[in-house]
N, CA, C and O atoms as CSV, one atom per row, in Angstrom:
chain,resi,resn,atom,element,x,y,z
A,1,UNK,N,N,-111.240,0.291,-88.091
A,1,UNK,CA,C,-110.482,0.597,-86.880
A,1,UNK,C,C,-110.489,-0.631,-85.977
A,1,UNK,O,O,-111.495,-1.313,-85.782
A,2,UNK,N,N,-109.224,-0.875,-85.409
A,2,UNK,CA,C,-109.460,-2.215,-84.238
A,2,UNK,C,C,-110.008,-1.706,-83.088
A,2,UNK,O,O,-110.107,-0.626,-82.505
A,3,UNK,N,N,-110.413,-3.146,-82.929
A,3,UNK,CA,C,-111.168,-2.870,-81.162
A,3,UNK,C,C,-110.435,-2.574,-80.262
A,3,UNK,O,O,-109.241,-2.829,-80.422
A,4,UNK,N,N,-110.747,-2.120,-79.366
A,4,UNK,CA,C,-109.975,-1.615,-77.860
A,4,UNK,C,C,-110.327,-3.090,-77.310
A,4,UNK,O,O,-111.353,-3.770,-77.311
A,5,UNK,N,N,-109.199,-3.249,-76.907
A,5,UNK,CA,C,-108.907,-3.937,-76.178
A,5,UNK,C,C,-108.991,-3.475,-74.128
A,5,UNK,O,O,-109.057,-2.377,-73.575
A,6,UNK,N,N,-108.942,-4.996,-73.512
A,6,UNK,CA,C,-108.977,-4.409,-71.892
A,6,UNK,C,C,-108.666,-3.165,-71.548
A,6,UNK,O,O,-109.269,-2.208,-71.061
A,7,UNK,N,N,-106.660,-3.593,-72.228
A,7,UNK,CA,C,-105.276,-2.677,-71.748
A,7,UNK,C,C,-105.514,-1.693,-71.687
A,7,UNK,O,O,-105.444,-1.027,-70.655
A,8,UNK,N,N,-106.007,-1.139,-73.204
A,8,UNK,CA,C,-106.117,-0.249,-73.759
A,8,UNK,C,C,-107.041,1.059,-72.814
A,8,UNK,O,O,-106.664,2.231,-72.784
A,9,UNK,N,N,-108.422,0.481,-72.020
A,9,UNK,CA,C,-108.948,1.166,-71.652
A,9,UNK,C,C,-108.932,0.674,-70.640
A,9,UNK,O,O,-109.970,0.016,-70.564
A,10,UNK,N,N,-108.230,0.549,-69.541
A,10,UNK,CA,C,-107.718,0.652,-68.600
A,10,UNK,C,C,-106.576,1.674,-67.874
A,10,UNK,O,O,-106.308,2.113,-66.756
A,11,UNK,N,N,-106.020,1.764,-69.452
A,11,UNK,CA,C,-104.783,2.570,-69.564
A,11,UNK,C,C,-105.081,4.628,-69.771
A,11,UNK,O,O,-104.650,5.710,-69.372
A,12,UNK,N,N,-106.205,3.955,-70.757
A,12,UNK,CA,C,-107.156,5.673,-70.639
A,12,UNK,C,C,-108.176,5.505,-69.391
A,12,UNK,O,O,-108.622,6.624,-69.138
A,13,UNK,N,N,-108.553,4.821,-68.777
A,13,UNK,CA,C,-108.909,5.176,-67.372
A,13,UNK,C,C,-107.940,6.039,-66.628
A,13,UNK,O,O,-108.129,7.223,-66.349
A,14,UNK,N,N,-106.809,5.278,-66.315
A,14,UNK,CA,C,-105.834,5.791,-65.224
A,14,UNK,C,C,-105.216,6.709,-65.817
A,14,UNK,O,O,-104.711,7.372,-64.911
A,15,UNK,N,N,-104.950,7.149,-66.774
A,15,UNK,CA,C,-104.721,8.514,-67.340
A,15,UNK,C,C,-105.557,9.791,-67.455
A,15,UNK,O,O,-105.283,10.870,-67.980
A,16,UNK,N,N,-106.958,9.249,-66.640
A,16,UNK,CA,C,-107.740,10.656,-66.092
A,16,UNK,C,C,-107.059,11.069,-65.148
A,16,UNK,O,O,-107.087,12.292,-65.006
A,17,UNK,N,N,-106.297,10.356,-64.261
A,17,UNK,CA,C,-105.770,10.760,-63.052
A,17,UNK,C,C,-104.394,11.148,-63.042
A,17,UNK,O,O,-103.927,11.628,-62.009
A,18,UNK,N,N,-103.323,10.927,-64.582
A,18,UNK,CA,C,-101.951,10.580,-64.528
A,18,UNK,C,C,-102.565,10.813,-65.826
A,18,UNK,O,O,-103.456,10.047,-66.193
A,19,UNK,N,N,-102.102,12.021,-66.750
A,19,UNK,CA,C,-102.013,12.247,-67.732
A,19,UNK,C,C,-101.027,11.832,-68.934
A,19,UNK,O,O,-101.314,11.773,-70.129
A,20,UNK,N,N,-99.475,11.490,-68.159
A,20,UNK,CA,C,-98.576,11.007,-68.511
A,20,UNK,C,C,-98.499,9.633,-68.769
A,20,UNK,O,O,-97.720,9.028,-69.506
A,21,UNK,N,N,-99.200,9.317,-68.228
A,21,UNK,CA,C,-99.514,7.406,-68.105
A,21,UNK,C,C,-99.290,6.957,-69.293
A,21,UNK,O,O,-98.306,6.236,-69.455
A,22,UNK,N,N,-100.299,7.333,-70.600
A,22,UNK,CA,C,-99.663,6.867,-71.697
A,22,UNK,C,C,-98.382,6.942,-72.611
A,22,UNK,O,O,-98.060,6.315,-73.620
A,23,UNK,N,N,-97.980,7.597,-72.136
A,23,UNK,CA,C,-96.695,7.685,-72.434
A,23,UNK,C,C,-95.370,7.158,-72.055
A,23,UNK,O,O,-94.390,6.891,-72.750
A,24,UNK,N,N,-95.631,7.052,-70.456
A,24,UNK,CA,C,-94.628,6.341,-69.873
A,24,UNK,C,C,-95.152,4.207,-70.385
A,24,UNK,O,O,-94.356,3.288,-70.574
A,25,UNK,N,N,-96.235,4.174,-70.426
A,25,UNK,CA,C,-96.596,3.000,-71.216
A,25,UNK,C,C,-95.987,2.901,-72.198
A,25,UNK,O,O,-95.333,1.869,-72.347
A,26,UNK,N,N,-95.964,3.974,-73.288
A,26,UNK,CA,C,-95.699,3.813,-74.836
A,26,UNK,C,C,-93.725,3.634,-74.666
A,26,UNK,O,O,-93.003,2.900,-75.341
A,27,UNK,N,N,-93.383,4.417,-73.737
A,27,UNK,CA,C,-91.823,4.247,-73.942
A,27,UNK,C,C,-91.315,2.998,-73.340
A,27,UNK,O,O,-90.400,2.368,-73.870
A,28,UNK,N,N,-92.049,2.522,-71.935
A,28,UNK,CA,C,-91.934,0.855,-71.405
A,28,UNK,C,C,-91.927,-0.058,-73.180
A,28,UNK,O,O,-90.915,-0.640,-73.571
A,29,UNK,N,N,-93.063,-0.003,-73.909
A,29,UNK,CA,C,-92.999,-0.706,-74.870
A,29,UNK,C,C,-92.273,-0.806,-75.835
A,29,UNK,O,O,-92.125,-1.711,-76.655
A,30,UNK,N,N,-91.706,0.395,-75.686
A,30,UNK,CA,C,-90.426,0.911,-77.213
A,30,UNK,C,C,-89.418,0.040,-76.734
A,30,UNK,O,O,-88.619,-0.555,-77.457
A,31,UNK,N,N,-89.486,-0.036,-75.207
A,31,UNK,CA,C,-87.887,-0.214,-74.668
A,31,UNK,C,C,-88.077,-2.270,-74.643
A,31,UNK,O,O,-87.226,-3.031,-75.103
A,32,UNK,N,N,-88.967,-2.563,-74.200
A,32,UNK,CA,C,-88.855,-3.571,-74.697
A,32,UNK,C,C,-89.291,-4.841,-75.847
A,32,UNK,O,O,-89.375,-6.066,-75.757
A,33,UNK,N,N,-89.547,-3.680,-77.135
A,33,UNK,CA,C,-89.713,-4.376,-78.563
A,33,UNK,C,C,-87.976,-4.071,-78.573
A,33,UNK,O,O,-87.350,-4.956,-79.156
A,34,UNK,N,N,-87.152,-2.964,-78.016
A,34,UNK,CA,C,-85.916,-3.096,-78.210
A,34,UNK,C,C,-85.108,-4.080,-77.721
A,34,UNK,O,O,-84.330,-4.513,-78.570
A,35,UNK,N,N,-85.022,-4.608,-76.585
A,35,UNK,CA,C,-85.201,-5.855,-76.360
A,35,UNK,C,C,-85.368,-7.000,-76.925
A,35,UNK,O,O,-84.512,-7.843,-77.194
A,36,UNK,N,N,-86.219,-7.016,-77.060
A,36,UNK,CA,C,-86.436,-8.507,-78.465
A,36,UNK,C,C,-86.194,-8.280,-79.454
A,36,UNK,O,O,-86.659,-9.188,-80.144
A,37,UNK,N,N,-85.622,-7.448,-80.157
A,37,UNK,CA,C,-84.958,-7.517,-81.748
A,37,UNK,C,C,-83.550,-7.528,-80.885
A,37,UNK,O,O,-82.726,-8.295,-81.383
A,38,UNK,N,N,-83.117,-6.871,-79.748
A,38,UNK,CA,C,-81.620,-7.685,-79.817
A,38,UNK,C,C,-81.636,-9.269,-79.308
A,38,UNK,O,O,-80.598,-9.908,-79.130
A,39,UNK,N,N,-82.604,-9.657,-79.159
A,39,UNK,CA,C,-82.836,-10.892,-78.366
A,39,UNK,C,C,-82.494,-11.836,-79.849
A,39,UNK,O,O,-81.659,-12.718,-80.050
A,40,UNK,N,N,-83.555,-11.205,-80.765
A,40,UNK,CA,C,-83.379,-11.893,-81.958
A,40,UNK,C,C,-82.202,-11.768,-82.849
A,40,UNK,O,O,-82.091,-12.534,-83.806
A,41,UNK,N,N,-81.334,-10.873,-82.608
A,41,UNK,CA,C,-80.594,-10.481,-82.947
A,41,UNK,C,C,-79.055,-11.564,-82.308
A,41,UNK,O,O,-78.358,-12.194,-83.104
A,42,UNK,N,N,-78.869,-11.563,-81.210
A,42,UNK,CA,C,-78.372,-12.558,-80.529
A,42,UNK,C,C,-78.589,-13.771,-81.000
A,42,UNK,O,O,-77.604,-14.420,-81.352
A,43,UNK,N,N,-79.540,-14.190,-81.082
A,43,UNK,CA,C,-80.211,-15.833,-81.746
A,43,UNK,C,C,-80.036,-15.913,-83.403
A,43,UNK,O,O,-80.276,-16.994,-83.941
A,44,UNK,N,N,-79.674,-14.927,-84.109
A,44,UNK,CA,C,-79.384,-15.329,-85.629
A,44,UNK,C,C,-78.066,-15.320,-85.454
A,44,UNK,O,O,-77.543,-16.317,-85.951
A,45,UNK,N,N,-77.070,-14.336,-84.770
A,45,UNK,CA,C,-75.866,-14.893,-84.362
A,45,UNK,C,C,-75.443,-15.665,-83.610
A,45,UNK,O,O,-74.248,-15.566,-83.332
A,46,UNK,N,N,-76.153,-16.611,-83.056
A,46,UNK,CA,C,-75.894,-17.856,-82.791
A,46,UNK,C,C,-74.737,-17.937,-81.499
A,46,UNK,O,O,-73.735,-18.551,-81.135
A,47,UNK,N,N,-75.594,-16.930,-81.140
A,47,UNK,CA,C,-75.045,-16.898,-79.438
A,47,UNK,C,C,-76.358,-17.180,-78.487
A,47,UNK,O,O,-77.518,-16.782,-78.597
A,48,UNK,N,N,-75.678,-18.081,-77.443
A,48,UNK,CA,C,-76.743,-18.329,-76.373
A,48,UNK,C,C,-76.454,-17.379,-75.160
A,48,UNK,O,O,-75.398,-16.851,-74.813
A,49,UNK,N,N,-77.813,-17.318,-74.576
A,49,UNK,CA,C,-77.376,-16.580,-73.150
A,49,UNK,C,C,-76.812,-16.122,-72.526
A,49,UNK,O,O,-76.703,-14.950,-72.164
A,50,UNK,N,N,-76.059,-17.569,-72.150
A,50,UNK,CA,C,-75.202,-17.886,-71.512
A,50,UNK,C,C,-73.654,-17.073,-72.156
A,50,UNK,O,O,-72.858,-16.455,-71.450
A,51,UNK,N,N,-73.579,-17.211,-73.100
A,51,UNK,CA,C,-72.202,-16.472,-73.773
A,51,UNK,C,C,-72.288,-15.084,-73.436
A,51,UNK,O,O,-71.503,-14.596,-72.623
A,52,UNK,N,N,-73.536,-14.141,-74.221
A,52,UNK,CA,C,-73.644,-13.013,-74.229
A,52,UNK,C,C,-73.639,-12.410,-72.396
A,52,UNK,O,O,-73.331,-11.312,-71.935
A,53,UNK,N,N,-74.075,-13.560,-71.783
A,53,UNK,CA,C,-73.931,-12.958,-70.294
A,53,UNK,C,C,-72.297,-13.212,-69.910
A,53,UNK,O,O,-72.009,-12.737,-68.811
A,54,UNK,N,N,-71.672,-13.582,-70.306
A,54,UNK,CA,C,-69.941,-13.735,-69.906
A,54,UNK,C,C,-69.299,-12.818,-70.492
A,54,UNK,O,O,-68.322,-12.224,-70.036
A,55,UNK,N,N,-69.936,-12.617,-71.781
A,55,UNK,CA,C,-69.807,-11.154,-72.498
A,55,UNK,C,C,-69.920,-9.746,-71.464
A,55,UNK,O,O,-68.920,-9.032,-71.522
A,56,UNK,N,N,-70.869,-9.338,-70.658
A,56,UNK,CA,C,-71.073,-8.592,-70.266
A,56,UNK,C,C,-70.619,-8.605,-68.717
A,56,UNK,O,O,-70.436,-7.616,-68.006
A,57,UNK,N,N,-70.450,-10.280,-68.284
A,57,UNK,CA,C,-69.947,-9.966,-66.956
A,57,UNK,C,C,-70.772,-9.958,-66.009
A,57,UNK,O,O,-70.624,-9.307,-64.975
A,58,UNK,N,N,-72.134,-10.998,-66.387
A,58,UNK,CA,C,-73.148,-10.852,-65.806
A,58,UNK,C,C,-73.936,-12.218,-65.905
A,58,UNK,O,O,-73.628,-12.909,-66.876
A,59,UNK,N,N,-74.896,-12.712,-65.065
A,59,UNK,CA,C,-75.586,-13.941,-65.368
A,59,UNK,C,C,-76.294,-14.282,-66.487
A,59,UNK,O,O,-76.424,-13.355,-67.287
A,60,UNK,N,N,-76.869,-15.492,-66.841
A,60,UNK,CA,C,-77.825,-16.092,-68.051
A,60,UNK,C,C,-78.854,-15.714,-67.506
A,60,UNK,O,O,-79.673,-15.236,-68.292
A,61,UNK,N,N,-79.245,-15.745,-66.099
A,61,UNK,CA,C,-80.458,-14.689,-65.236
A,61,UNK,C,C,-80.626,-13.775,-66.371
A,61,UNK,O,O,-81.147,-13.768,-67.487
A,62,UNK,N,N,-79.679,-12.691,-65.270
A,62,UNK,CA,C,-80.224,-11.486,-66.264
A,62,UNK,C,C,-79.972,-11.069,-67.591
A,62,UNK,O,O,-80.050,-9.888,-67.930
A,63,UNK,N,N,-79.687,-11.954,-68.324
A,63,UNK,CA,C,-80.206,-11.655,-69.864
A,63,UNK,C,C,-81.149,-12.342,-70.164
A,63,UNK,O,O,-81.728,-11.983,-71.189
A,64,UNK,N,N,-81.628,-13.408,-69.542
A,64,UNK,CA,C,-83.302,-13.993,-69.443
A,64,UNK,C,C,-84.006,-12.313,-69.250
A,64,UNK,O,O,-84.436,-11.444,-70.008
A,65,UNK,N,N,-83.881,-12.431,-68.271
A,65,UNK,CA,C,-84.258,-10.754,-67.517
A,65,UNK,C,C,-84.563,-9.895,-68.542
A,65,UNK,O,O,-85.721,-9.699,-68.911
A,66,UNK,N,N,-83.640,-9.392,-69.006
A,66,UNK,CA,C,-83.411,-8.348,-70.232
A,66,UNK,C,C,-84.287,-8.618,-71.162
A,66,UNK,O,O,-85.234,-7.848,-71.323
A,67,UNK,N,N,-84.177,-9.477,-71.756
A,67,UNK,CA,C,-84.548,-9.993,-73.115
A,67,UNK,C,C,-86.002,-9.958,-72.558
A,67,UNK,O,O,-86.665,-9.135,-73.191
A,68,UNK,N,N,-86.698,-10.567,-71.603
A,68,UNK,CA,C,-88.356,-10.251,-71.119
A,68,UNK,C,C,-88.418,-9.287,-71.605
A,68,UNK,O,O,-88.854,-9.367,-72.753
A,69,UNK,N,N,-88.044,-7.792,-71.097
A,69,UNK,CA,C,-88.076,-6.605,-71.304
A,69,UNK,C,C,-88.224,-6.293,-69.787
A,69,UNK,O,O,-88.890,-5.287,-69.539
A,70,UNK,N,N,-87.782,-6.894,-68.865
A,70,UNK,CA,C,-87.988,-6.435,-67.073
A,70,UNK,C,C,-86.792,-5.524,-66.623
A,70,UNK,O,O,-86.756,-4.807,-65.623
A,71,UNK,N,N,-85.943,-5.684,-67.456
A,71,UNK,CA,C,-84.292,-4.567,-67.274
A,71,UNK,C,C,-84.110,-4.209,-68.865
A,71,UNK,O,O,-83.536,-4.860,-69.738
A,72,UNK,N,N,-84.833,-2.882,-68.948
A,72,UNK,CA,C,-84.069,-2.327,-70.199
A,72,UNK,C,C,-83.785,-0.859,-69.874
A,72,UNK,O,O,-84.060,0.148,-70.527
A,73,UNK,N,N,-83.142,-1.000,-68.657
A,73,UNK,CA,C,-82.083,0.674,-68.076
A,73,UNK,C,C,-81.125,0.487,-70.383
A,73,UNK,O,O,-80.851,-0.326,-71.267
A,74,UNK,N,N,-81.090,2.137,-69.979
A,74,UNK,CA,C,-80.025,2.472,-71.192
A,74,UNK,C,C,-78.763,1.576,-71.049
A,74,UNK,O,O,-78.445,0.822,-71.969
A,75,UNK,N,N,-78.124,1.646,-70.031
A,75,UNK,CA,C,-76.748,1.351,-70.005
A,75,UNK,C,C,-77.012,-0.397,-70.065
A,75,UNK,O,O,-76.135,-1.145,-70.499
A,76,UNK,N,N,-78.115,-0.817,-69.651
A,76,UNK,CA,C,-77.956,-2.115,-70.063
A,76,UNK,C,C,-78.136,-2.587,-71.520
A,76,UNK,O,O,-77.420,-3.507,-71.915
A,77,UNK,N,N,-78.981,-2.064,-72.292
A,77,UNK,CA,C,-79.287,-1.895,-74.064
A,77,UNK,C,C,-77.626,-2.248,-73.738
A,77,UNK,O,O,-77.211,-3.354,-73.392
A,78,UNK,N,N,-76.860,-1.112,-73.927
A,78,UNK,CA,C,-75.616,-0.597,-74.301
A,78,UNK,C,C,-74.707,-1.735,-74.286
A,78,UNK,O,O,-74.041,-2.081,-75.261
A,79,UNK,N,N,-74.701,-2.374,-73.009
A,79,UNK,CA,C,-73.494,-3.546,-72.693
A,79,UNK,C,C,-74.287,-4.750,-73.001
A,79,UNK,O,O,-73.820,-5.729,-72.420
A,80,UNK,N,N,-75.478,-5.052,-73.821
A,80,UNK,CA,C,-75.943,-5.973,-74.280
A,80,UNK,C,C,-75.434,-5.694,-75.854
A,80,UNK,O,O,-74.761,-6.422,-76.584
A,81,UNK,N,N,-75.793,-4.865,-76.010
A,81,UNK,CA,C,-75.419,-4.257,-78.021
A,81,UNK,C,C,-73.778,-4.555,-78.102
A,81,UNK,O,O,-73.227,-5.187,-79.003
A,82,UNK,N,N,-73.306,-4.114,-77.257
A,82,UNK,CA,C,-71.694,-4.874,-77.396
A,82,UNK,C,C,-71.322,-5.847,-77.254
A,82,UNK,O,O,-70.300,-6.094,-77.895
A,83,UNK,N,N,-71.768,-6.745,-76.546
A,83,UNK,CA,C,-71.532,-8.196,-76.084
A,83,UNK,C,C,-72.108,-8.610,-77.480
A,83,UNK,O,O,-71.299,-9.490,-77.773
A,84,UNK,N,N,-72.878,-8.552,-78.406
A,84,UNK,CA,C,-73.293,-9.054,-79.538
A,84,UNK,C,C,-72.130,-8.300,-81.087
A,84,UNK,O,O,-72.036,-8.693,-82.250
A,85,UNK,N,N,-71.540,-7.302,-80.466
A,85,UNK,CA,C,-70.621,-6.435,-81.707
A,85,UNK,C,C,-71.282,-5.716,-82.312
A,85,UNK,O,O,-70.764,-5.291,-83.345
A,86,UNK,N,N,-72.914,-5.170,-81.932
A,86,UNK,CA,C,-73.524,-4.261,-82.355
A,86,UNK,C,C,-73.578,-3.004,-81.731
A,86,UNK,O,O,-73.119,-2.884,-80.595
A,87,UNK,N,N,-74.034,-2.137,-82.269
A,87,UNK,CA,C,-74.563,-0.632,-81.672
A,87,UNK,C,C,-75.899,-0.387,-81.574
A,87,UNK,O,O,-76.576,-1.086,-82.328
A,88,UNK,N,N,-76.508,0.396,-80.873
A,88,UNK,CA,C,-78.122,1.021,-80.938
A,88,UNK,C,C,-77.710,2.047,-81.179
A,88,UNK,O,O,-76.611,2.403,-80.754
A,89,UNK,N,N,-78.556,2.891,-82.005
A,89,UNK,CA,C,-78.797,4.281,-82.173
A,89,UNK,C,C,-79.688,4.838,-81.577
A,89,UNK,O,O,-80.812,4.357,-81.716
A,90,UNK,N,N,-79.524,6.035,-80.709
A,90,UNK,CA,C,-80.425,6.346,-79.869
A,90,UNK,C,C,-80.814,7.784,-80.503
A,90,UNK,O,O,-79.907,8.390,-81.073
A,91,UNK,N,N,-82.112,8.379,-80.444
A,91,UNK,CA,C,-82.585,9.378,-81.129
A,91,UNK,C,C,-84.166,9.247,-80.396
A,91,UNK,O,O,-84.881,8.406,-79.852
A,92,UNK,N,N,-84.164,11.294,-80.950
A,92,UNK,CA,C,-85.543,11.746,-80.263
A,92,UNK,C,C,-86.347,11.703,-81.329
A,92,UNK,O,O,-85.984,11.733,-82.505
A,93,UNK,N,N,-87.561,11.624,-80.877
A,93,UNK,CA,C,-88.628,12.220,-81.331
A,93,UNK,C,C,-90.343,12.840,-80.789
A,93,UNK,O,O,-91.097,12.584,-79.851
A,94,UNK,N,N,-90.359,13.329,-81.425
A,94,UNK,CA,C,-92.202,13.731,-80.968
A,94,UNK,C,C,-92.800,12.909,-80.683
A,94,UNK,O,O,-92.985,12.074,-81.568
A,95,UNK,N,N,-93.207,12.749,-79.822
A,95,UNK,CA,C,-94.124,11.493,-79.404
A,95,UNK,C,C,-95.510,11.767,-80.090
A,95,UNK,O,O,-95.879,12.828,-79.587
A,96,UNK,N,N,-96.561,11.305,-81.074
A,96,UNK,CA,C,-97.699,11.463,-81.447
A,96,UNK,C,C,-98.694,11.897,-80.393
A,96,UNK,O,O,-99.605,12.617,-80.801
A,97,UNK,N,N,-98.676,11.580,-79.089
A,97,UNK,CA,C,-99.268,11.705,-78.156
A,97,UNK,C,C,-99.075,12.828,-77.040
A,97,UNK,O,O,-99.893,13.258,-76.228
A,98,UNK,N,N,-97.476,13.238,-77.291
A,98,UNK,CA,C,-97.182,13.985,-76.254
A,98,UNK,C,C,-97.661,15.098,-76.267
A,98,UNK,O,O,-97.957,15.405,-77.421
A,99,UNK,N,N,-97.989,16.201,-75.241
A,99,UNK,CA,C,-98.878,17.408,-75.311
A,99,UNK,C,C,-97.619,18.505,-74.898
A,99,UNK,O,O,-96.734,18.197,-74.100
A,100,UNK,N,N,-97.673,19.415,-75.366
A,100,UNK,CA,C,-96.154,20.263,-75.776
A,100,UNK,C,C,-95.872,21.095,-74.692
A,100,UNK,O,O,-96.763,21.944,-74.693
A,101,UNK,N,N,-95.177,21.281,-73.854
A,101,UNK,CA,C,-95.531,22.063,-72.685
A,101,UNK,C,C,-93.806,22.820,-73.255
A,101,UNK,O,O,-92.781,22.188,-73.515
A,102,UNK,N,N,-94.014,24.273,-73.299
A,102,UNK,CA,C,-93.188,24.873,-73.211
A,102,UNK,C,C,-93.241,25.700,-71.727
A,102,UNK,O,O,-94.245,25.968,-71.068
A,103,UNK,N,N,-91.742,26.032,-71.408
A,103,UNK,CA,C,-91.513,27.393,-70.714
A,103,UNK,C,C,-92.196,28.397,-70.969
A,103,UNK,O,O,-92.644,28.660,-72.085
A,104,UNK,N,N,-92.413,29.359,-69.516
A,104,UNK,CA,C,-92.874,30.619,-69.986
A,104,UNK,C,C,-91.630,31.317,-70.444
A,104,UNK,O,O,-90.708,31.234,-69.632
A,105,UNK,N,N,-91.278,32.230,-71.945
A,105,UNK,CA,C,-90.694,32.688,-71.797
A,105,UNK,C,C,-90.237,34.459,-71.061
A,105,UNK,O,O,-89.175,35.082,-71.086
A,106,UNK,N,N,-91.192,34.692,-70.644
A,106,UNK,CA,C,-91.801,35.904,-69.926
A,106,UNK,C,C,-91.184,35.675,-68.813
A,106,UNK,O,O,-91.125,34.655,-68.126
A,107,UNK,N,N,-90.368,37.518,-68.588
A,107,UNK,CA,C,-89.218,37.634,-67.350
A,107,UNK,C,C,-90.125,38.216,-66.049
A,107,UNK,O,O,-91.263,38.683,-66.016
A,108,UNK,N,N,-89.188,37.998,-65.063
A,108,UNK,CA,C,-90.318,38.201,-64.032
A,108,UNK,C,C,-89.355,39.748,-63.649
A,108,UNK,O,O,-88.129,39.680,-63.551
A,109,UNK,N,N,-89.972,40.848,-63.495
A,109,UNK,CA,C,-89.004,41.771,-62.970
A,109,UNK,C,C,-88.960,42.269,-61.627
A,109,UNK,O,O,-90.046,42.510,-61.100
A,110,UNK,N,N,-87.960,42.460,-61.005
A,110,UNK,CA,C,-87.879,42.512,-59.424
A,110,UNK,C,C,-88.393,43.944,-59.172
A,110,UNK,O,O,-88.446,45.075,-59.654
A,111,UNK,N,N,-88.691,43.284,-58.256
A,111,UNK,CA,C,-89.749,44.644,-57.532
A,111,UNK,C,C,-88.794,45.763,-56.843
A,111,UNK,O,O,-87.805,45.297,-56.276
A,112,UNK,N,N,-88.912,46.840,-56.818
A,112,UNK,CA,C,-88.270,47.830,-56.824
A,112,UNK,C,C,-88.052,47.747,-55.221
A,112,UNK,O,O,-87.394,48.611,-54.642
C-alpha cells in the first residue's frame, strides 16, 4: 500500500468537519486531469494557445488558465473541446467514496 502523503491527511482531517470534502476534492481533480489531456490533446494537434484562444473568442490568458486546471466550469471544457474539433463525453457515476443518501420515501399525512 502507498504512503499517505501530507494532502492526503490533511484532507481526512478537514473532512471530520465537512464530510463532503473528499469528494468535492476528488471531482476538482477529475476536472482538471480533464484539462490536461485536452491540453495534450491541443499540443499533438499542433495548435498553440494562442489559436485555440481565437478559436473560442477568448485570451492565451485564459487557456493558460484552463489548461492549469484554475477554470474548468463545464461550458468552458465544452468551447475548449470545439475550438480543437473534439467532443467530451460527459457521464455519471458512483463515486467509490460517495455515501448514498436517499429520500425518505414515506408520506407525511395531513392532520385531520
Amino acid at each position: 500500500m502507498p504512503a499517505r502523503d501530507d494532502l492526503e491527511e490533511l484532507i481526512d482531517d478537514l473532512s471530520q468537519d465537512d464530510p463532503d470534502l473528499g469528494l468535492r476534492v476528488a471531482a476538482a481533480l477529475e476536472r482538471r486531469e480533464l484539462a490536461r489531456q485536452l491540453a495534450g490533446h491541443r499540443r499533438e494537434a499542433g495548435f498553440t494557445q494562442t489559436e485555440v484562444a481565437e478559436r473560442m473568442g477568448t485570451s492565451q490568458g485564459q487557456v493558460a488558465r484552463f489548461e492549469s486546471g484554475a477554470d474548468t466550469r463545464m461550458s468552458t471544457v465544452a468551447r475548449y473541446a470545439a475550438a480543437l474539433g473534439v467532443t467530451v463525453s460527459w457521464s455519471i457515476h458512483e463515486s467509490p467514496r460517495a455515501k448514498r443518501r436517499h429520500r425518505s420515501t414515506t408520506k407525511r399525512v395531513p392532520a385531520a
